[in-house]
N, C-alpha and C positions, 0 to 999 in steps of 0.2 A: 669747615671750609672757609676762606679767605675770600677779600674782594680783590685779590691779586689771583688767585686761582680762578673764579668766573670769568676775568676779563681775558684771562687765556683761554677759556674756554668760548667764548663769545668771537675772540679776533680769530683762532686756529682750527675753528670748526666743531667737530663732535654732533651726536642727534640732537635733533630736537629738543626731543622730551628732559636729556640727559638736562639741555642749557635750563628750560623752563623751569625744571626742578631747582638747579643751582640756583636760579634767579629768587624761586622762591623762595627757598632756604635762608639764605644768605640777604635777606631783604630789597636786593638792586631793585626791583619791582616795585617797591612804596617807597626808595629813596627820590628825593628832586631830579628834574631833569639837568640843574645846574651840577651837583654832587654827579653825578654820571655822567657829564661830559668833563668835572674835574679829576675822576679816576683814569676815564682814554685819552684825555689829552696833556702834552707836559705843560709847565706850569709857563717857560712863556711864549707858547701856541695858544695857551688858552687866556693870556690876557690882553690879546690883540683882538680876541673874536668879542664883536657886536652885543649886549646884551639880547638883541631879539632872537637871534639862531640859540641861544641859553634857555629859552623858555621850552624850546618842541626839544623833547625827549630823541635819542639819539636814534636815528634809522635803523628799520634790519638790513641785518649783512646781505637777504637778498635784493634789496633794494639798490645798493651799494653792487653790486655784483651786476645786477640788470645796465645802472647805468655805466659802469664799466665796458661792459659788454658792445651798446651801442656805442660807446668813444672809440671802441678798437674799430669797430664795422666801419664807423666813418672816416679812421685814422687812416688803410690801407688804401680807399681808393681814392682820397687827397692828395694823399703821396705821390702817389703813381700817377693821377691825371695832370697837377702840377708839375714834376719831374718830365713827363711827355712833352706838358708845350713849351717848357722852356729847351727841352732837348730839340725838337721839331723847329723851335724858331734861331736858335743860336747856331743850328746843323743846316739850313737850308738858306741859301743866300739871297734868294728871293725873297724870303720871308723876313728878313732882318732893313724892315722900313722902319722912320723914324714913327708910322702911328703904332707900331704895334712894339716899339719901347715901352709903351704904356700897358702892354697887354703882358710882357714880362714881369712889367713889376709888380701886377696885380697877382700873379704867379708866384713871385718869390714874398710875396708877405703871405697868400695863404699858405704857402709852404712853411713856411717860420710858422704862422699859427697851429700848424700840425704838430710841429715840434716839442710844443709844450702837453699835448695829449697823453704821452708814456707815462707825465710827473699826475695826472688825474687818474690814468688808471692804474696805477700803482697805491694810490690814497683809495683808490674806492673798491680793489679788494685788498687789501692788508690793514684798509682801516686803521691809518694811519698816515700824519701829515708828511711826505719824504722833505727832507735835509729842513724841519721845523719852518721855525720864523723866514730864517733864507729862502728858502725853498717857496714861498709861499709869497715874497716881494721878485722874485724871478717871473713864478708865474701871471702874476699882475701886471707885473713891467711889458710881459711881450704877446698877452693878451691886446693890452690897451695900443700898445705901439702897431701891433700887425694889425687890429681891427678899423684903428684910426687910417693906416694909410691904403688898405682895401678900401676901405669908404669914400676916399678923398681922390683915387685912383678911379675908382668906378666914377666918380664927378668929372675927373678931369676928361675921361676918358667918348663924356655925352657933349662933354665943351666943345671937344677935336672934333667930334662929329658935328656938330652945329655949324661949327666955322667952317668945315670943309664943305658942307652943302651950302651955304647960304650963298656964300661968293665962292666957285669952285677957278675961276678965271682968276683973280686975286692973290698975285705970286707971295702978298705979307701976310695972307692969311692960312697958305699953308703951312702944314708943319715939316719943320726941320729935323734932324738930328740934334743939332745944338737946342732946340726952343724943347724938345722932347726931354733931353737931358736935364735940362735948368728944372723943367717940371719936376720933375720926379726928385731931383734933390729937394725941392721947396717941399712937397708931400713929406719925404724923409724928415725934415724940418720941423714943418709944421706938427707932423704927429707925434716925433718925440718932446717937442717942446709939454704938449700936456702931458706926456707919459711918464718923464722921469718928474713930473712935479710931486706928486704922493711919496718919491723916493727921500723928497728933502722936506716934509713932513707939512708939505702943504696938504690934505687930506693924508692919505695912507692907504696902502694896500691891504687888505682884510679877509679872513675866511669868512666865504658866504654860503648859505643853500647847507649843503649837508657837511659842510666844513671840510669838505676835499678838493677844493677851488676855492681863486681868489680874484678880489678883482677891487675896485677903489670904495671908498668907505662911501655910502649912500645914505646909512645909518643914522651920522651921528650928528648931533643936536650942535654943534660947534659952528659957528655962522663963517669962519673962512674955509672952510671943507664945503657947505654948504652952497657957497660963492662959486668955488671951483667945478664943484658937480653941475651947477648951472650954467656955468659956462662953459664946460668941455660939451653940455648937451646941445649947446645953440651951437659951438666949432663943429662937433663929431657927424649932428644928427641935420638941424635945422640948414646947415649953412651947405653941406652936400644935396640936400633935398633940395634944396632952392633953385639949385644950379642942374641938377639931373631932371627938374620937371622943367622946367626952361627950354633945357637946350631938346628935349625930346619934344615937347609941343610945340617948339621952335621950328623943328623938323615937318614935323607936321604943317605947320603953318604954310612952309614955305612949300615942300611939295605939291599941294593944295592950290596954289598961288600958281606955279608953275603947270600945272597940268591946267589951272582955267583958262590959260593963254593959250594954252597947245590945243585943248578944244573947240577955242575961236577960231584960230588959227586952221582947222579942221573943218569945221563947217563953213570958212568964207572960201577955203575951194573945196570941198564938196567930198574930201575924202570916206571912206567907209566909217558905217557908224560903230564896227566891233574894235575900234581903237580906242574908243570913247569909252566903250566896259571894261577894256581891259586896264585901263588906268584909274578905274573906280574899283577894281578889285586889286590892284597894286596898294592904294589907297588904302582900300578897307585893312587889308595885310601888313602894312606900314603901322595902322593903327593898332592892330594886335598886339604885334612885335615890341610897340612902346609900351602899352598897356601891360605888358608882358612884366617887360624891365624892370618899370616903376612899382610895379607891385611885388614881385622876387626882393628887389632892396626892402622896401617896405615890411614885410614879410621877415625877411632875414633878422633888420637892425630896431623896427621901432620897437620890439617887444623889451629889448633890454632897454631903452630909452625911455619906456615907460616904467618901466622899476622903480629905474632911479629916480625919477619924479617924482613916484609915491614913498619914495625912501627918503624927501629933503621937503616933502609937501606935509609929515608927517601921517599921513596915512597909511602907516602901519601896521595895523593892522590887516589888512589887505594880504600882507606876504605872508608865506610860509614858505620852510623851507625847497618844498618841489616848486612851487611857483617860480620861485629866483633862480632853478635848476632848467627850467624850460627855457627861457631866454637865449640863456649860453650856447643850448644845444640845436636851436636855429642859428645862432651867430658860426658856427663851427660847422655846420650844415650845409653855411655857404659857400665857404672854404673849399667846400667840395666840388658843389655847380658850378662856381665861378668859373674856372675853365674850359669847360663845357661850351659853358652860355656865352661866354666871351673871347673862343679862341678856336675850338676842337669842333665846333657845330660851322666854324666856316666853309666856304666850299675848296679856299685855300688853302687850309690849316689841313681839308681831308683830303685834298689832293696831293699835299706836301707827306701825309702819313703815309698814305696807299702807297704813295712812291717809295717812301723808306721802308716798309714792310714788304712790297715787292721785293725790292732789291736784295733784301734780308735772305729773302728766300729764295732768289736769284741762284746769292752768293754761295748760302749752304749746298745748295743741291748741285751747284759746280765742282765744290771742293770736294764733294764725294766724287762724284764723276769721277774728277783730275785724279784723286788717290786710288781708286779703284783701277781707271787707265793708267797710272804710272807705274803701277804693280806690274798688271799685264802686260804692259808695253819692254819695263825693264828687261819679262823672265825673256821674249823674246828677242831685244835687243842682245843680250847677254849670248844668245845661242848662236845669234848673225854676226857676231865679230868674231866670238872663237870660232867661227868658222872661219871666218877671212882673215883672222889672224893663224891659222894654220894653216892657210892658202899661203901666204907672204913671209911666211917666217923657212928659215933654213929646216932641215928634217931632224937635226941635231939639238935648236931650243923646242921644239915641238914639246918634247917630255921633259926635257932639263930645266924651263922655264919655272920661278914659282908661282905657285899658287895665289896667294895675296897679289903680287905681281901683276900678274894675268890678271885678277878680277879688277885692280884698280884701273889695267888697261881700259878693260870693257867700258865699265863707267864714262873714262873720258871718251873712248871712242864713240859715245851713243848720246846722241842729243833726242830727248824727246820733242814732237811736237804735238802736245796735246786739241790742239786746232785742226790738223789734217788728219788726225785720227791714226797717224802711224810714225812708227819712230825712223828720224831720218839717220843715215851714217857718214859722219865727218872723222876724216885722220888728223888727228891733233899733229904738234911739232913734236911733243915728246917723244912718239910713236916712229916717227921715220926718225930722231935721231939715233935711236938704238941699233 
């Protein structure tokens, strides 16, 4: 038996025992882990990958299969909750303010990162890298581009907020349509600017983790790759953090501030003391809800940001290949909440749905109505004209009349009214000219 016949057994399934045997047989079991990742991979997928992912022997297929699995579970309701709010806010005209441009576009980038989820699950059960090297600078490119501008959306997003509370009387500090716009192109901007840089061989895009994803080279010992990865971490990670605990403690601040006047203000005439709790428990809930925020981002982005750290710190040691797989799978995670937390949990976002899923079903269960009543209504329409029309017509076309004739008569002569519940009867001109 071949080491071309194992690896079809390995990629295409078969028992257990049958592979273990093969494996034995056939030596794959005492050969390197580098020799076994150069039999499943072509030769050049496999000389773009890192030497560290070379040293851990290649995953099992259940492993590959598991995380498959959860990419799909996460992939459906991405989809759909992103597709919703952008439906939701481009369908309701209320809803289409210049703050919630931003809420859009936080939308359409984790949608886009959804996108690239089919090309993972296809590598992680067929166990194999789809359209090779290509395939694998695609997925890096819109990893990096959609995670960047999520990140810097979500920043921009606690900024609008800060500005709108602080000075809410301050016609320059609200937002426009136009200052909404310009945002979000600068986001666009900005995140492609480091995304396509690995394209033109400023680092490089890389199989990482179990070699069925890929993302910018972290790896490797080259001091301008190194430059890069430190720098997209202080753009991507440090420079949105700054600005998201900022503008959120900012908030804070100032709520704070404003409730201590209103308090005074309170006690110098003398109003009830239950207005005094109920803005300490506004407070307290304010404080949650940031608390909230800050720690979901946090959550989400530092784990990959810590990687890459330990991937350009040299401590490498530290990774293996599930370690570098868990990252991702919170970055992709978010993708999913994001919506949610920033769009679908509003009370306008669920008033604008309720109303479009009422209506939905409004609609359906009219149009039943209306064809069930247009049946009914026809067969007896249809019986109340040839009646009046054998009332009106000479005794001679009574019977000599055709048939087609006659029924197209009835048609015109019967106007339904689905609203009054009964069909009304109009003599068209055609009818008296005859």
């Amino acid at each position: 038996m071949t080491d071309s016949t194992v690896l079809t057994n390995w990629t295409d399934g078969g028992s257990e025992e049958k592979r273990e045997t093969d494996f034995v047989s056939t030596g794959w079991a005492h050969r390197s882990p580098i020799d076994q990742w150069r039999e499943l991979l072509s030769p050049e997928y496999f000389n773009i990958v890192p030497d560290l992912w070379l040293q851990f022997p290649p995953p099992s297929i259940e492993a590959h299969q598991v995380l498959g699995a959860v990419y799909t579970l996460i992939m459906v309701p991405g989809v759909l909750g992103n597709v919703l709010l952008i439906w939701i806010v481009c369908s309701t005209k209320a809803l289409r303010t210049p703050s919630h441009i931003l809420v859009v576009n936080l939308a359409i980038s984790d949608f886009l990162m959804m996108t690239e989820i089919p090309l993972f699950i296809y590598n992680s059960f067929c166990q194999k890298a789809a359209f090779g090297v290509w395939g694998c600078q695609l997925y890096g490119f819109i990893g990096a581009l959609t995670g960047t501008t999520a990140i810097m959306t979500i920043a921009a997003m606690a900024g609008e907020r800060y500005y709108s509370i602080s000075r809410p009387l301050d016609p320059s500090r609200r937002m426009t349509r136009a200052r909404a716009t310009v945002i979000v192109v600068c986001i666009w901007i900005y995140s492609f600017t480091f995304s396509v840089m690995p394209l033109f061989r400023i680092n490089q895009y890389v199989p990482e983790g179990y070699l069925s994803s890929c993302s910018f080279d972290y790896l490797t010992s080259d001091l301008k790759s190194r430059v890069y990865v430190l720098v997209f971490f202080i753009a991507a990670w440090c420079v949105p953090m700054v600005i998201i605990c900022l503008s959120y403690f900012g908030i804070i601040f100032i709520v704070r501030k404003k409730q201590f006047i209103y308090q005074n203000q309170e006690q110098g005439i003398n109003l009830e003391r239950f207005n005094i709790q109920k803005h300490r428990k506004n407070e307290i809930k304010l404080s949650k809800i940031v608390f909230a925020l800050i720690s979901f981002w946090m959550i989400s982005w530092t784990p990959y940001a810590m990687v890459a750290l330990l991937g350009i710190s040299f401590n490498q040691k530290l990774l293996t290949p599930t370690i570098s797989m868990v990252p991702a799978l919170f970055c992709k995670t978010a993708s999913v909440i994001d919506p949610f937390l920033y769009g679908l949990s509003h009370p306008r976002f669920k008033a604008a749905l309720k109303k479009k899923v009422s209506c939905l079903h409004i609609t359906n269960k009219n149009t039943k109505r209306k064809r069930s009543f247009n049946i009914h209504s026809f067969q007896h329409a249809s019986l109340e004209s040839r009646e009046s029309l054998d009332r009106q017509l000479p005794p001679i076309n009574r019977y000599r009349g055709d048939s087609s004739e006659t029924s197209f008569q009835n048609i015109s002569l019967t106007i339904i009214h689905p609203q009054k519940g009964r069909p009304k009867r109009k003599y068209s001109n055609s009818f008296s000219n005859h």
